[in-house]
C-alpha positions in Angstrom: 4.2 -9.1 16.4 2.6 -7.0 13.7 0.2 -8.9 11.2 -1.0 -7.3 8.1 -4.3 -8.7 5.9 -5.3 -7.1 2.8 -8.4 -7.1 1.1 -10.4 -5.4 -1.6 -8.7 -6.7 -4.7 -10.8 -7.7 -7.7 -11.4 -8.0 -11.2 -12.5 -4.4 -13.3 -12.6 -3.0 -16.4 -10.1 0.1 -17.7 -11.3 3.1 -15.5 -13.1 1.7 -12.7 -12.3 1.6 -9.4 -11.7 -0.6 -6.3 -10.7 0.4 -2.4 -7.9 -2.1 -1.0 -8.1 -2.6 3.1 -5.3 -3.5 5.5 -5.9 -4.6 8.6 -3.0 -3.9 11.3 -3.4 -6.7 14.4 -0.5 -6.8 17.2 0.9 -3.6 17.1 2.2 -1.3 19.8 1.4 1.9 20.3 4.4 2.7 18.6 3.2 4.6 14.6 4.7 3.1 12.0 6.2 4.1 8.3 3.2 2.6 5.8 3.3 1.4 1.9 1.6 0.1 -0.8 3.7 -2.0 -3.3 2.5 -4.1 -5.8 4.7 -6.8 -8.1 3.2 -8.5 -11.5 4.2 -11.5 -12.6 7.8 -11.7 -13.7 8.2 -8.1 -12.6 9.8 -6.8 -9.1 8.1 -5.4 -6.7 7.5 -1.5 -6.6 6.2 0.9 -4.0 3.4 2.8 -5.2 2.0 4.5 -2.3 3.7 6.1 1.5 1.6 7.5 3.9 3.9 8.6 7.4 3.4 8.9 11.1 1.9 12.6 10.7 -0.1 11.3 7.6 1.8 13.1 4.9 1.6 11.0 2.1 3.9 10.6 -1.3 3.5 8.4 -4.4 4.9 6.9 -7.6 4.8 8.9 -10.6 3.0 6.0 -12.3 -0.5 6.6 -10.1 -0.2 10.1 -8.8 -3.6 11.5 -9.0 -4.8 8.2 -9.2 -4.6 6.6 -6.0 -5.0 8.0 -3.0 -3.4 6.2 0.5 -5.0 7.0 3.8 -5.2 5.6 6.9 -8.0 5.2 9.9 -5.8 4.9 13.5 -9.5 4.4 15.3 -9.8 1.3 13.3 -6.7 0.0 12.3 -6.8 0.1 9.1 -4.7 1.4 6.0 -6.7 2.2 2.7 -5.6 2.6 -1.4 -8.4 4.4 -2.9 -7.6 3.5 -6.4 -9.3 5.2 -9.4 -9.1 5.5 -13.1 -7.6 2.2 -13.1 -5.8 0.9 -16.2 -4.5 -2.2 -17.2 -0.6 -1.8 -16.3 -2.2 -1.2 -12.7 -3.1 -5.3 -12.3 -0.4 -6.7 -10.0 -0.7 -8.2 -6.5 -0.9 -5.8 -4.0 0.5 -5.7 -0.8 0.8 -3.3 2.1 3.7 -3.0 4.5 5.0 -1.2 8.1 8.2 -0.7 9.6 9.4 1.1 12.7 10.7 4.4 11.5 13.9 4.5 11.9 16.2 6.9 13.9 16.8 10.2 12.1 15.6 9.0 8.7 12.0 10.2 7.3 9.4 7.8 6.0 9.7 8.6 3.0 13.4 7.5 2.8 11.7 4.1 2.6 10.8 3.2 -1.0 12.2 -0.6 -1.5 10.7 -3.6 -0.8 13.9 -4.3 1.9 12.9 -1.4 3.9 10.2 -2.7 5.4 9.8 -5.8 8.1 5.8 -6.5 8.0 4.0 -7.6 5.1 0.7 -8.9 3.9 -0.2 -11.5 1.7 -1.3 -9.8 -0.9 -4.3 -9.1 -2.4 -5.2 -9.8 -6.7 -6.1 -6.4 -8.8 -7.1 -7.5 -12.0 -7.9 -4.7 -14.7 -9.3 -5.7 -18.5 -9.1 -3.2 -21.2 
């Protein structure tokens, strides 16, 4: 069973910049189709970053050039470099895997449904 923990989130002013973590425990040796989504209160929940099993990578238009999603195999871990941040950027943040499936690209996979593991989210807080 794959298990997903974030961390990283915090509180900073318009511009700054935090790194998220996600730590991937239980998986296989099977490579798996990676997000970052992030929901605010009373809003759904969007996917703002993609990264896929050859580490191409694809992201919303609302924090292209922004943030950056990359991943470390060695360690297990998926990052969100996130920079520049403004204020419609403060949502919980969550990352999330899935098995790519047969004849579709990862990048097919932009809703929250499309994906089976999930994290519990970590708080990104920006003040103007």
């Amino acid at each position: 069973q794959v298990q997903l923990a974030e961390s990283g989130g915090g509180s900073v002013k318009a511009g700054g910049s935090l790194r998220l973590s996600c730590t991937v425990s239980g998986a296989s040796d099977t490579t798996y189709c990676m997000a970052w989504f992030r929901q605010a209160p009373g809003k759904e929940r969007e996917g703002v970053a993609f990264i896929d099993t050859i580490e191409d990578t694809k992201y919303a238009a609302s924090v292209k050039g922004r943030l950056t999603i990359s991943i470390d195999d060695a360690k297990g871990t998926l990052y969100l470099q996130m920079n520049n941040l403004k204020p419609e950027d403060a949502a919980m943040y969550f990352c999330a895997a899935v098995t790519p499936p047969p004849l579709l690209p990862c990048f097919s996979l932009t809703r929250q449904n499309d994906y089976t593991y999930w994290g519990q989210g970590t708080q990104v807080t920006v003040s103007s």
